[in-house]
TORKOL-4160 file (C-alpha; in steps of 0.2 Angstrom, whole numbers, padded with zeros to 4 digits, m for minus):
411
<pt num="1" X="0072" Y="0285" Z="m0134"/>
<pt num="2" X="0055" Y="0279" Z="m0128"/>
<pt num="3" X="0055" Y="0260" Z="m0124"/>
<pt num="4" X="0040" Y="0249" Z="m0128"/>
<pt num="5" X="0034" Y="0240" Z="m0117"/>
<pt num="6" X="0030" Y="0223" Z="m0120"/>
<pt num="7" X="0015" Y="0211" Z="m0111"/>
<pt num="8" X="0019" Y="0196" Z="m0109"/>
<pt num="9" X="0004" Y="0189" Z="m0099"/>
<pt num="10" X="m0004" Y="0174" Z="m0105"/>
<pt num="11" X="m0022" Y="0167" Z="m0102"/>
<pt num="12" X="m0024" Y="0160" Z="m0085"/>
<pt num="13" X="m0032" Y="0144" Z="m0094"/>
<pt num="14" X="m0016" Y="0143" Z="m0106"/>
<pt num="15" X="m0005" Y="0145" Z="m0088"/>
<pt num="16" X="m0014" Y="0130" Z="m0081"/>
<pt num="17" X="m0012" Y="0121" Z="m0096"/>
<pt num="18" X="0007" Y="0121" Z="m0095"/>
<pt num="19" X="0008" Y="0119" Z="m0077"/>
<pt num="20" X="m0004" Y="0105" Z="m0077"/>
<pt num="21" X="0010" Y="0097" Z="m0088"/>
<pt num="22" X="0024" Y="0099" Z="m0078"/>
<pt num="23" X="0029" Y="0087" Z="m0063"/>
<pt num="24" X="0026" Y="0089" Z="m0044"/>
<pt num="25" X="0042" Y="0093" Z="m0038"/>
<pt num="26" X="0043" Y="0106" Z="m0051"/>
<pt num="27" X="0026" Y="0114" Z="m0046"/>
<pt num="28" X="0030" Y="0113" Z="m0026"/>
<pt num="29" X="0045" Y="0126" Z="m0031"/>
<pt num="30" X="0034" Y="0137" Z="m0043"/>
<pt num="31" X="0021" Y="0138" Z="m0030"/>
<pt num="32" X="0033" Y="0152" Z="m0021"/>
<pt num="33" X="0033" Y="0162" Z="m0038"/>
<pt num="34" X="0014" Y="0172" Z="m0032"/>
<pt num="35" X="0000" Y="0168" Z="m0020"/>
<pt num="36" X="m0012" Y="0166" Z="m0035"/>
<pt num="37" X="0000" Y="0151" Z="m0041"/>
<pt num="38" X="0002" Y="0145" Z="m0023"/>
<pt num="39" X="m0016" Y="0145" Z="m0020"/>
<pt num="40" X="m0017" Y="0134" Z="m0038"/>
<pt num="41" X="m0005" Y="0123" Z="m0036"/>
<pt num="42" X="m0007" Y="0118" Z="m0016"/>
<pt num="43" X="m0024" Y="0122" Z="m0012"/>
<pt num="44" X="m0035" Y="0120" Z="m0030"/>
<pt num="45" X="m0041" Y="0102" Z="m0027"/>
<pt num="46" X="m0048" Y="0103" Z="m0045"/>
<pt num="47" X="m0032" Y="0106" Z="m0052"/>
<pt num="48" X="m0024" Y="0092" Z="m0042"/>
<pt num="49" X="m0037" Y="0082" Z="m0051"/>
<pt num="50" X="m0033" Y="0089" Z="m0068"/>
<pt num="51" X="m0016" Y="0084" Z="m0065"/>
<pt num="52" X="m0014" Y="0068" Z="m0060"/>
<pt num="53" X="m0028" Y="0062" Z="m0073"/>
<pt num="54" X="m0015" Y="0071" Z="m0086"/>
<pt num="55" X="0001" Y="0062" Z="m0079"/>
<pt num="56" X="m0010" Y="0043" Z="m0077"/>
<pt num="57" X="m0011" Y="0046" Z="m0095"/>
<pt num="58" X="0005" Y="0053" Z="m0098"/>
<pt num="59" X="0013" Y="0038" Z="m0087"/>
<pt num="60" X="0023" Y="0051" Z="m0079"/>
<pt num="61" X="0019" Y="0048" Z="m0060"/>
<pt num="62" X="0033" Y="0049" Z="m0049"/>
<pt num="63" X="0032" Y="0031" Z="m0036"/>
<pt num="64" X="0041" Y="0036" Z="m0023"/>
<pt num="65" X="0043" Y="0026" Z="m0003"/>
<pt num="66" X="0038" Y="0033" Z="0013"/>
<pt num="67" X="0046" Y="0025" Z="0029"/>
<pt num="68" X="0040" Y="0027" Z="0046"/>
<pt num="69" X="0057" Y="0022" Z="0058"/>
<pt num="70" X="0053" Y="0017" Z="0075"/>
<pt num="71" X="0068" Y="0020" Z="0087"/>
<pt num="72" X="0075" Y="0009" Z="0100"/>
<pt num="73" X="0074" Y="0023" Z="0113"/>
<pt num="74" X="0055" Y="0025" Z="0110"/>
<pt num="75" X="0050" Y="0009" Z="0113"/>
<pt num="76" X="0061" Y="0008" Z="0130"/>
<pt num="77" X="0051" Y="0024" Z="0137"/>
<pt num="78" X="0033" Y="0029" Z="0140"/>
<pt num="79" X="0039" Y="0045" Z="0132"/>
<pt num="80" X="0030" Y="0049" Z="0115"/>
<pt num="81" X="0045" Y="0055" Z="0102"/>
<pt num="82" X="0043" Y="0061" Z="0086"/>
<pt num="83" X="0043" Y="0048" Z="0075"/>
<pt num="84" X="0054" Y="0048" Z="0063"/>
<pt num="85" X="0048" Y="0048" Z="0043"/>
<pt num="86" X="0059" Y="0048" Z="0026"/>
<pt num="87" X="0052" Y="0049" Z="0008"/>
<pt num="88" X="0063" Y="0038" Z="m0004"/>
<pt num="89" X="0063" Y="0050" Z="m0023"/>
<pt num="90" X="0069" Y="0038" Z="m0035"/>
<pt num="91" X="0068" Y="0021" Z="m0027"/>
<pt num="92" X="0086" Y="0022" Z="m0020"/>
<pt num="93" X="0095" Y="0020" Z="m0038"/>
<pt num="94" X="0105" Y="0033" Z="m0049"/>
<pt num="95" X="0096" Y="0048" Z="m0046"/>
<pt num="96" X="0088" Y="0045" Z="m0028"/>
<pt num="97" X="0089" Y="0057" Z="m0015"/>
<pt num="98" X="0082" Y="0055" Z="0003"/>
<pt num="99" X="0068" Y="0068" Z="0012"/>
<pt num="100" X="0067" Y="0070" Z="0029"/>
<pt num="101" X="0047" Y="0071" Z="0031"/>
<pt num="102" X="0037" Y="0083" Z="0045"/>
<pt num="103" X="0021" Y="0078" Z="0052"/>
<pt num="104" X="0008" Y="0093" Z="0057"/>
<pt num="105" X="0010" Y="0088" Z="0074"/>
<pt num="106" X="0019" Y="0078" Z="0088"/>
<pt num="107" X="0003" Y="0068" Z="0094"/>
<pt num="108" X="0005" Y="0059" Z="0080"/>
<pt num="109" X="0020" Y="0050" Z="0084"/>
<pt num="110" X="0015" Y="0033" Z="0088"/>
<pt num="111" X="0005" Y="0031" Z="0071"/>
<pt num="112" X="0006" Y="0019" Z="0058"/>
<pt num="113" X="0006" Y="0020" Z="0039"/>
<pt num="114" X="m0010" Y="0011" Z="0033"/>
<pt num="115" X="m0014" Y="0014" Z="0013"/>
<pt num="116" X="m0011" Y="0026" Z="0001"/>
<pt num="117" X="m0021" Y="0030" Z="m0014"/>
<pt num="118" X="m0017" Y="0043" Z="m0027"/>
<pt num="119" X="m0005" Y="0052" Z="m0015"/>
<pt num="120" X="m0014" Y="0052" Z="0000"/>
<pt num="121" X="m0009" Y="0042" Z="0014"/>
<pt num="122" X="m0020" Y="0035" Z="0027"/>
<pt num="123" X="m0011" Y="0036" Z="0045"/>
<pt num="124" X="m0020" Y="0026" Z="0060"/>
<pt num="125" X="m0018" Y="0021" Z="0078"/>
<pt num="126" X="m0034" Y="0010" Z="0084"/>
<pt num="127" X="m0030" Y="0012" Z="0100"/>
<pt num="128" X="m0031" Y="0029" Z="0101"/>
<pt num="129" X="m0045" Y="0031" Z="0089"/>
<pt num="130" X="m0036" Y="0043" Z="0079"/>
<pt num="131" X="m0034" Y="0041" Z="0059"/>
<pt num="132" X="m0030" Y="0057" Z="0047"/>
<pt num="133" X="m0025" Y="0058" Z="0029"/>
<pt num="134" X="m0010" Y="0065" Z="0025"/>
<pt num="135" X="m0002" Y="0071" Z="0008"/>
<pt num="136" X="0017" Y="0072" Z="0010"/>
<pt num="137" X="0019" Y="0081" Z="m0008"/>
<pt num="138" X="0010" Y="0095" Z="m0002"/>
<pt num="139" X="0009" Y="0095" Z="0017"/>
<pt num="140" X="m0010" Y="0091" Z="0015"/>
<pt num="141" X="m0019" Y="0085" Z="0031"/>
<pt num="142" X="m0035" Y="0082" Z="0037"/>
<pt num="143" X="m0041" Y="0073" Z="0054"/>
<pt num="144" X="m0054" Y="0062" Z="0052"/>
<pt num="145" X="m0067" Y="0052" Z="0063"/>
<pt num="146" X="m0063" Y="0038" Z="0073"/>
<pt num="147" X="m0077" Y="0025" Z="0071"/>
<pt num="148" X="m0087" Y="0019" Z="0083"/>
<pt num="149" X="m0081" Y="0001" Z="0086"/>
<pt num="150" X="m0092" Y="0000" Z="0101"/>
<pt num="151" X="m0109" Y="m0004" Z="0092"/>
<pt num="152" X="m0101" Y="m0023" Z="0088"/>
<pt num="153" X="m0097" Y="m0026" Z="0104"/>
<pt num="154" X="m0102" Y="m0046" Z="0108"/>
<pt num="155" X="m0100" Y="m0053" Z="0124"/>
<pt num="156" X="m0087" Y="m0041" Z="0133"/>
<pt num="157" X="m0073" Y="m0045" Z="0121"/>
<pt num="158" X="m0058" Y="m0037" Z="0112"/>
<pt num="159" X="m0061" Y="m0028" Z="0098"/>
<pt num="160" X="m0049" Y="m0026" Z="0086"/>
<pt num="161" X="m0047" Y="m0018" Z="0068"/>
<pt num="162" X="m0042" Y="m0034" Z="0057"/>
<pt num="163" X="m0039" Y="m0029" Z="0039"/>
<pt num="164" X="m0043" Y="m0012" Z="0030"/>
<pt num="165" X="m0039" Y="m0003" Z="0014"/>
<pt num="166" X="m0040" Y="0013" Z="0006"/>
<pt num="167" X="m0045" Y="0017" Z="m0012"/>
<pt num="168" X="m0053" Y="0031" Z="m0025"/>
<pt num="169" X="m0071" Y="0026" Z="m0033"/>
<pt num="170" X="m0073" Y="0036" Z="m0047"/>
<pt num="171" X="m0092" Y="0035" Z="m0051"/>
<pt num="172" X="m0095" Y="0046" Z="m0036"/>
<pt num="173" X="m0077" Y="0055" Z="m0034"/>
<pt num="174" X="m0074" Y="0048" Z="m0017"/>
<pt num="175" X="m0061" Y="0040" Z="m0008"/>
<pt num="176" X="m0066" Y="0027" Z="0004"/>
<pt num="177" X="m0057" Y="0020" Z="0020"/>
<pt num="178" X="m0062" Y="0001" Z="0023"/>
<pt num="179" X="m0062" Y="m0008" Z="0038"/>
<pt num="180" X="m0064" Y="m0025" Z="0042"/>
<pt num="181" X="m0068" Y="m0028" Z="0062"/>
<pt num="182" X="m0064" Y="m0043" Z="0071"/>
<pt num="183" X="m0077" Y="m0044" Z="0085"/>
<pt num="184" X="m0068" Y="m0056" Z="0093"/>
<pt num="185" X="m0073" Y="m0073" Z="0084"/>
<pt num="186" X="m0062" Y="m0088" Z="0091"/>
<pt num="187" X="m0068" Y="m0100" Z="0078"/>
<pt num="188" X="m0066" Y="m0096" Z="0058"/>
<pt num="189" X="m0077" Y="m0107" Z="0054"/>
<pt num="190" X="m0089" Y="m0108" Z="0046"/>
<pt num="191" X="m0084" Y="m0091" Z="0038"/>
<pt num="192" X="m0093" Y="m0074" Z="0049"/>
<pt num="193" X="m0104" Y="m0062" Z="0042"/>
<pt num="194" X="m0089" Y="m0049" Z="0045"/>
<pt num="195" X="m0091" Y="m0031" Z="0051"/>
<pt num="196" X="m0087" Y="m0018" Z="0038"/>
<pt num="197" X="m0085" Y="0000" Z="0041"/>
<pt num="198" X="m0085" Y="0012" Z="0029"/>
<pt num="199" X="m0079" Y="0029" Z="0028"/>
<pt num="200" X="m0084" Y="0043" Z="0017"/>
<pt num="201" X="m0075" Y="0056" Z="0012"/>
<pt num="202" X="m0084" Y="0066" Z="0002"/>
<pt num="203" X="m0097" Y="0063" Z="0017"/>
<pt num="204" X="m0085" Y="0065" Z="0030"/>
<pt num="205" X="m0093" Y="0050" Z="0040"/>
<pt num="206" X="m0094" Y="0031" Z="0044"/>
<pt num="207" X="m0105" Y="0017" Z="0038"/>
<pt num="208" X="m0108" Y="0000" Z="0044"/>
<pt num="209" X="m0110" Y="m0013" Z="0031"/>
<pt num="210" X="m0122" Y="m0026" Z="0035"/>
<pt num="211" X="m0125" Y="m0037" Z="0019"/>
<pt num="212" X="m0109" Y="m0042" Z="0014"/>
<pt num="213" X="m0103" Y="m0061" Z="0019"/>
<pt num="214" X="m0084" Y="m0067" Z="0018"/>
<pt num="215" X="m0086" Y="m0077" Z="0003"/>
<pt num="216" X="m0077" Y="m0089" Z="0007"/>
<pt num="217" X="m0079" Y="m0105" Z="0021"/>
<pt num="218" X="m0066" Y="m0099" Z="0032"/>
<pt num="219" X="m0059" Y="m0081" Z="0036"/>
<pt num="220" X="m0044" Y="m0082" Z="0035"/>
<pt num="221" X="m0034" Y="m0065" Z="0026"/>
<pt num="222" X="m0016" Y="m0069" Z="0023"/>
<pt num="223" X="m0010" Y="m0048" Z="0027"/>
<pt num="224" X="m0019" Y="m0033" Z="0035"/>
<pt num="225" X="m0019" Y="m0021" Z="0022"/>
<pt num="226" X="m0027" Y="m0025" Z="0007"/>
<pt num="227" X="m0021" Y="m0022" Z="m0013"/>
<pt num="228" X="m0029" Y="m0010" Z="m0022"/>
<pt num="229" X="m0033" Y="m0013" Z="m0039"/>
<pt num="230" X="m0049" Y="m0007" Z="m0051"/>
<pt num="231" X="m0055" Y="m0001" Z="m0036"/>
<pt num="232" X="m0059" Y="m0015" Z="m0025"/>
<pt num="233" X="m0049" Y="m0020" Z="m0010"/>
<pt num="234" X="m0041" Y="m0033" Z="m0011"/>
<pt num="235" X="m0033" Y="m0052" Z="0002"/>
<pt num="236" X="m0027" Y="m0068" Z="m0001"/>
<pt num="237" X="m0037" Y="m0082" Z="0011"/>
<pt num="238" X="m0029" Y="m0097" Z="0015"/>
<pt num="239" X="m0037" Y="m0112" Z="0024"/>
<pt num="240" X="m0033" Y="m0129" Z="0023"/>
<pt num="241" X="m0043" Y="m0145" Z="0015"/>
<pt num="242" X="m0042" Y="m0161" Z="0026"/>
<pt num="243" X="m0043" Y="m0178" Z="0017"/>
<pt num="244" X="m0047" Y="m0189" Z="0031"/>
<pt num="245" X="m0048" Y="m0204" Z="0019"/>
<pt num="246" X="m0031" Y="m0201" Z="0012"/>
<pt num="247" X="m0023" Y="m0194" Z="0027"/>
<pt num="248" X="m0017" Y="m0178" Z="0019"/>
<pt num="249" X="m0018" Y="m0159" Z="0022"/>
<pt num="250" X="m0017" Y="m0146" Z="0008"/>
<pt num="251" X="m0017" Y="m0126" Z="0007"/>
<pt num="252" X="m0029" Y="m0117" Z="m0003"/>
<pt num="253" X="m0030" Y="m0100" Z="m0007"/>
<pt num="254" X="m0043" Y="m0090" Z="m0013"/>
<pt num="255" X="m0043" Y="m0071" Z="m0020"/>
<pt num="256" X="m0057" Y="m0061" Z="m0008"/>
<pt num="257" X="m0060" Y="m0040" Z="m0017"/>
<pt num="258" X="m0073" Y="m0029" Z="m0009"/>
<pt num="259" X="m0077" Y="m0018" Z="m0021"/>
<pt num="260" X="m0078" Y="0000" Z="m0015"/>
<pt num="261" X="m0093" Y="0007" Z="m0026"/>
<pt num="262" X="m0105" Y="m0008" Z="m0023"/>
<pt num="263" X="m0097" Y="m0011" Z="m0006"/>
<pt num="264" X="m0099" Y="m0030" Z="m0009"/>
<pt num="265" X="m0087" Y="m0045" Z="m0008"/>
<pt num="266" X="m0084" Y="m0054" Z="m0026"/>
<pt num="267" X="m0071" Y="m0069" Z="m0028"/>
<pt num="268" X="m0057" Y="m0065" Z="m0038"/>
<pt num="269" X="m0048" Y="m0081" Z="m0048"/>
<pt num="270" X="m0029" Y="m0087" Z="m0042"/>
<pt num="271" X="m0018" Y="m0091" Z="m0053"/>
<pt num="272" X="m0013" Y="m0109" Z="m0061"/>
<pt num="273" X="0005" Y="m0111" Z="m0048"/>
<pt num="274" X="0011" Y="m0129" Z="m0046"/>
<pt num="275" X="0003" Y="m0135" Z="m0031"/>
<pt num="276" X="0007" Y="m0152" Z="m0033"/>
<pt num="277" X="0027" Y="m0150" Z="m0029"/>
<pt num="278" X="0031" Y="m0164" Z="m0017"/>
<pt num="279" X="0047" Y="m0154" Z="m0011"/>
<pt num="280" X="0035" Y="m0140" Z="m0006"/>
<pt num="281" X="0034" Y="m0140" Z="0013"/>
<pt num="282" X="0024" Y="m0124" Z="0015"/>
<pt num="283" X="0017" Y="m0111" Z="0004"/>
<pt num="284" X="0010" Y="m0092" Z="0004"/>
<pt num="285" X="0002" Y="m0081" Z="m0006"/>
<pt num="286" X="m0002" Y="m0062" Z="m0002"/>
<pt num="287" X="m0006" Y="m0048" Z="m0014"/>
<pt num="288" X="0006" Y="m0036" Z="m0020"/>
<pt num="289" X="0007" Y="m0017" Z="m0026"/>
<pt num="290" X="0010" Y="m0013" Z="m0043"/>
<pt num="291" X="0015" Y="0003" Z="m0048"/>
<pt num="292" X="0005" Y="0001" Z="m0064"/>
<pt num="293" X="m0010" Y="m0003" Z="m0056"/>
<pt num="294" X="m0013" Y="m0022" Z="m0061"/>
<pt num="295" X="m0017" Y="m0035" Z="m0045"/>
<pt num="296" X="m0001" Y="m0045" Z="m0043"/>
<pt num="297" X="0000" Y="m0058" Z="m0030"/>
<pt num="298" X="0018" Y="m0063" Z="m0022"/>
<pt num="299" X="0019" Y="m0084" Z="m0020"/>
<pt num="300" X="0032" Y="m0090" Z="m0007"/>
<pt num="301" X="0037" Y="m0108" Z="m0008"/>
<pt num="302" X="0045" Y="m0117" Z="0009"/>
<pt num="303" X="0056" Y="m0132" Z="0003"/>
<pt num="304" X="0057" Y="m0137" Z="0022"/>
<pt num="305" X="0052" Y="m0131" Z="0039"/>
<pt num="306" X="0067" Y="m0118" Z="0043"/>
<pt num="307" X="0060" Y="m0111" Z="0028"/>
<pt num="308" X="0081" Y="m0106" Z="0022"/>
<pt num="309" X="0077" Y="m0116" Z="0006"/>
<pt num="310" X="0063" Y="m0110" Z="m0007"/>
<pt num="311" X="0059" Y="m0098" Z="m0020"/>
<pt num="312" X="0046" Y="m0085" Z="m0025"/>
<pt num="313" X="0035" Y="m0081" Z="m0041"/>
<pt num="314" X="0028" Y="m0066" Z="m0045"/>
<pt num="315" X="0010" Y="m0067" Z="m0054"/>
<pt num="316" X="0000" Y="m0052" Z="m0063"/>
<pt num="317" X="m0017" Y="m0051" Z="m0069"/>
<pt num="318" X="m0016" Y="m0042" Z="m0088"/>
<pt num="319" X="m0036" Y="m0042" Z="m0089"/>
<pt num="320" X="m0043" Y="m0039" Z="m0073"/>
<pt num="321" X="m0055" Y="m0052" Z="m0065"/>
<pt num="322" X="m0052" Y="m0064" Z="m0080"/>
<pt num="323" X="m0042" Y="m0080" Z="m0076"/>
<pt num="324" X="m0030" Y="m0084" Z="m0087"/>
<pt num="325" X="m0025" Y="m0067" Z="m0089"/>
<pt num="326" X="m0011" Y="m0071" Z="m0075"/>
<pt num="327" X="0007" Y="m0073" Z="m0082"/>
<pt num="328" X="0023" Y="m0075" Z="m0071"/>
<pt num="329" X="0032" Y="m0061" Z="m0071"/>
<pt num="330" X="0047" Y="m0069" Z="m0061"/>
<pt num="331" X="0051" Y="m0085" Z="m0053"/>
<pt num="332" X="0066" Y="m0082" Z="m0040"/>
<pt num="333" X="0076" Y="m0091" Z="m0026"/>
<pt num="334" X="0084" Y="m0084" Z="m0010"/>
<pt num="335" X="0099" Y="m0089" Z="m0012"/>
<pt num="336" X="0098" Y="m0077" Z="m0029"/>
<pt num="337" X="0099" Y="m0061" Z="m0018"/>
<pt num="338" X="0113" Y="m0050" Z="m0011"/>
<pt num="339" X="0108" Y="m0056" Z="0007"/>
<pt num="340" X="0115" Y="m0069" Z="0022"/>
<pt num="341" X="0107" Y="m0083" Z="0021"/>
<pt num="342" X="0107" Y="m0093" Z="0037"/>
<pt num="343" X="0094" Y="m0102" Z="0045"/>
<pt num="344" X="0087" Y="m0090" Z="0057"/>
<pt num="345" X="0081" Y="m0080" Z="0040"/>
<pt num="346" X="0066" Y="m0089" Z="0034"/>
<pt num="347" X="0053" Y="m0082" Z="0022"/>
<pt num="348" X="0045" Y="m0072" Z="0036"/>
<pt num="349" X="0060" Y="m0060" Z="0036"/>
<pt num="350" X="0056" Y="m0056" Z="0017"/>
<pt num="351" X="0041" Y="m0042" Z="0015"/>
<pt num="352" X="0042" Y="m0034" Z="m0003"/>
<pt num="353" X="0035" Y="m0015" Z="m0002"/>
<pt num="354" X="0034" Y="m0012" Z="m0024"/>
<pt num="355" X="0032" Y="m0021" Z="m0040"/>
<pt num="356" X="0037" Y="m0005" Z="m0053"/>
<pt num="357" X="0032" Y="m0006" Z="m0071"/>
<pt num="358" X="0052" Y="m0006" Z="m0077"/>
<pt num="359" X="0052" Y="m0024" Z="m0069"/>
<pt num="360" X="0061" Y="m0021" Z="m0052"/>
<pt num="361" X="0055" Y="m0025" Z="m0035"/>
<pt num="362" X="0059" Y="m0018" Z="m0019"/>
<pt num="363" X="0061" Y="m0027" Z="m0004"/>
<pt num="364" X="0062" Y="m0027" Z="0015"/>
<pt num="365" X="0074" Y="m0036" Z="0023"/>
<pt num="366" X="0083" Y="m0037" Z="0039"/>
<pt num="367" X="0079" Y="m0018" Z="0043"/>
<pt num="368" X="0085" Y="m0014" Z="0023"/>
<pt num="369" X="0078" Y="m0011" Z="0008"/>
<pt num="370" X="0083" Y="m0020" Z="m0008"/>
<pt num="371" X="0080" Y="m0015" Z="m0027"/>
<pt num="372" X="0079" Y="m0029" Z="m0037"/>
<pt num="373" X="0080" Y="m0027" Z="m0057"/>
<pt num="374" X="0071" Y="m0044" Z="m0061"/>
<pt num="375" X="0073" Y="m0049" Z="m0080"/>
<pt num="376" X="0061" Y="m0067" Z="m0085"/>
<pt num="377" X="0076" Y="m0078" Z="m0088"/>
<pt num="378" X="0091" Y="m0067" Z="m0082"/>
<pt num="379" X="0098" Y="m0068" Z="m0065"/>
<pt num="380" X="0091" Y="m0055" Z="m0053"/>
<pt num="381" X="0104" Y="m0041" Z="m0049"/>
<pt num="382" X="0103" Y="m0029" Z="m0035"/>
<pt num="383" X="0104" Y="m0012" Z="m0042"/>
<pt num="384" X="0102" Y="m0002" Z="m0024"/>
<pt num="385" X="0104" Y="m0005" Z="m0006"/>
<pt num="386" X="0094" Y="0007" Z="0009"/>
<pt num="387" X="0096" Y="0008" Z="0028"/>
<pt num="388" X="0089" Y="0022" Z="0037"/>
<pt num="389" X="0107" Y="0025" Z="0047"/>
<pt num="390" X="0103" Y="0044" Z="0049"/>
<pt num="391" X="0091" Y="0038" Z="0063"/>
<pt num="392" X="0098" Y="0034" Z="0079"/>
<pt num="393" X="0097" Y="0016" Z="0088"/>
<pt num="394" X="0086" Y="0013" Z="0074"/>
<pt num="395" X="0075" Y="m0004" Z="0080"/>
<pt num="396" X="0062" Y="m0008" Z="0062"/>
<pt num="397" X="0054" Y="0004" Z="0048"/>
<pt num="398" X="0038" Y="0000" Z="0038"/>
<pt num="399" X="0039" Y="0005" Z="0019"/>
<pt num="400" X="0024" Y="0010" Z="0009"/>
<pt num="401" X="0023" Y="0015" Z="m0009"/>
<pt num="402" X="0014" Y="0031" Z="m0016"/>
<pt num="403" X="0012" Y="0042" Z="m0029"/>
<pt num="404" X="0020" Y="0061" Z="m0028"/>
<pt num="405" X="0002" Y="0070" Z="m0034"/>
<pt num="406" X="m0005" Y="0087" Z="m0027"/>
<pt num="407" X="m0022" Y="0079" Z="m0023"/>
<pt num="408" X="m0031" Y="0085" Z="m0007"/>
<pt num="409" X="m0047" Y="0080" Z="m0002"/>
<pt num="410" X="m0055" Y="0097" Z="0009"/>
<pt num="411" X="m0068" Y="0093" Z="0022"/>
């Protein structure tokens, strides 16, 4: 008997269809099923584009941690080890599972985790004026620039990267790498026309930006890397206000964004927090991330000076850039969390890395990561603990959130 045979081939639009449907982890395994697929999935920047505007909408992106570990025996010798770099898949709950990450290259292993925006990751050491973008999804990597930091040089002093940020502006399909460069001002006040530098890119160079002012009276940012959130940068500046006449000194905090398509700063409103608590002995207020994209800031209340006593409240901005869009997600104390308390651990021990859509938290503490299922009036419980023991004499990790995506950004 003769057999028919049957073809099966669909459509190479219908193909990318499905696949455009399906999630990354999935795609990195099919991308070993034909060089044509391969070339689709890693290398087609379009696609990568197609995707992850099809899972934003879908609300199917996969959040997942990076850690860059810093060992105790690298920072005893002059020689450069490989840093060491985990990817957290599932924020360390039920269905977590830990990735040993590979950089390109060994030069890189005194670099720090700057930003992330859509799955890339921005990876800097000033010093050695080297920066690269780096997907870990894919193993995308790209070198770019170094800017010239020497064309603000003022009176032979320091100069140092103070802030920067990292985000997507759609208008023009670009991502952006902010800078803000501290030439070495000794006095905040009044407030300097700061040195922004600007890389492109889709233009594969730097810009300085001259016409933005801080707008505030002083410069002082609260964190070095800014939130991004509608695509503006984002920091928290916090001065005080000194009432000679009443004798009296009082924190206020201001919301700075630079918006990445105008390249301008704006002022962003705070939200209404009780700042006339007479137990308060000290107060701060940073930006968060938030996996769903809103601006969050994080507001950490001292109750006295070893700082062992207080609480925090987590705010979010429902309608971007309107004030009393803010609502309190959660108010929580300390002494709520699965942690020793004691006074050498003040609020400066606490750093929280995620704010997920399904209400948890994730926090930094004492060289361990915390998830925190938060519910408005229900006790905060711990739902997942992480240390990175696999690493040897381990000595501090950073944390960063991103999004597993197949975007890459060819020069």
């Amino acid at each position: 008997m003769v057999k028919e045979e049957l073809n099966f081939d669909l459509p190479e639009d219908i193909i990318l269809q499905i696949l455009c449907r399906l999630p990354v982890k999935s795609l990195i395994q099919f991308s070993c099923v034909s060089k044509r697929w391969h070339s689709i999935i890693i290398s087609d920047p379009q696609f990568g584009k197609a995707h992850l505007k099809l899972a934003s909408e879908q609300r199917s992106i996969t959040t997942r941690l990076i850690l860059s570990i810093s060992p105790y025996v690298q920072l005893q010798t002059r020689v450069n080890l490989p840093l060491p770099i985990q990817s957290l898949e599932g924020l360390f709950g039920v269905n977590s599972s830990v990735t040993n990450l590979t950089l390109p290259s060994e030069e890189h292993c005194r670099i720090k985790i700057l930003a992330s925006c859509n799955g890339l990751v921005v990876l800097g050491n000033f010093y050695k004026e080297y920066l690269s973008i780096w997907n870990p999804s894919i193993g995308f990597f790209r070198k770019i620039p170094a800017p010239d930091l020497s064309s603000v040089t003022i009176k032979s002093r320091t100069i140092q990267v103070d802030k920067y940020g990292f985000g997507y502006v759609s208008s023009t399909d670009d991502y952006k790498l902010v800078l803000v460069v501290d030439i070495g001002s000794d006095d905040p006040v009044p407030a300097p026309d700061v040195k922004i530098f600007i890389f492109s890119v889709r233009a594969n160079s730097w810009k300085i930006n001259e016409v933005s002012r801080w707008p505030f009276l002083e410069y002082r940012p609260t964190s070095d890397c800014g939130t991004l959130s509608n695509e503006a940068i984002h920091w928290v500046n916090r001065y005080y206000d000194y009432d000679y006449l009443e004798d009296s000194i009082e924190a206020v905090f201001d919301v700075c964004a630079f918006d990445l398509e105008n390249e301008e700063f704006r002022k962003v409103p705070v939200p209404c927090f009780n700042q006339d608590d007479d137990r308060v002995f000290d107060r701060r207020m940073r930006t968060v991330v938030h996996s769903g994209g809103c601006l969050c800031v994080l507001v950490q209340t001292m109750h006295n000076r070893g700082g062992d006593r207080g609480d925090i409240e987590l705010w979010m901005m429902r309608d971007y850039g309107v004030s009393n869009s803010w609502v309190k997600l959660y108010k929580l104390s300390k002494y709520d969390l699965p942690v020793p308390h004691t006074k050498s651990y003040g609020w400066q021990s606490w750093d929280l890395s995620l704010v997920t859509e399904s209400g948890s938290i994730v926090i930094k503490f004492d060289n361990e990561l915390l998830r925190i299922e938060c519910r408005k009036e229900e006790k905060p419980v711990c739902v997942g603990r992480y240390r990175p023991e696999e690493v040897s004499g381990c000595y501090f990790f950073n944390a960063t959130g991103y999004d597993e995506t197949l975007i890459s950004v060819p020069e």
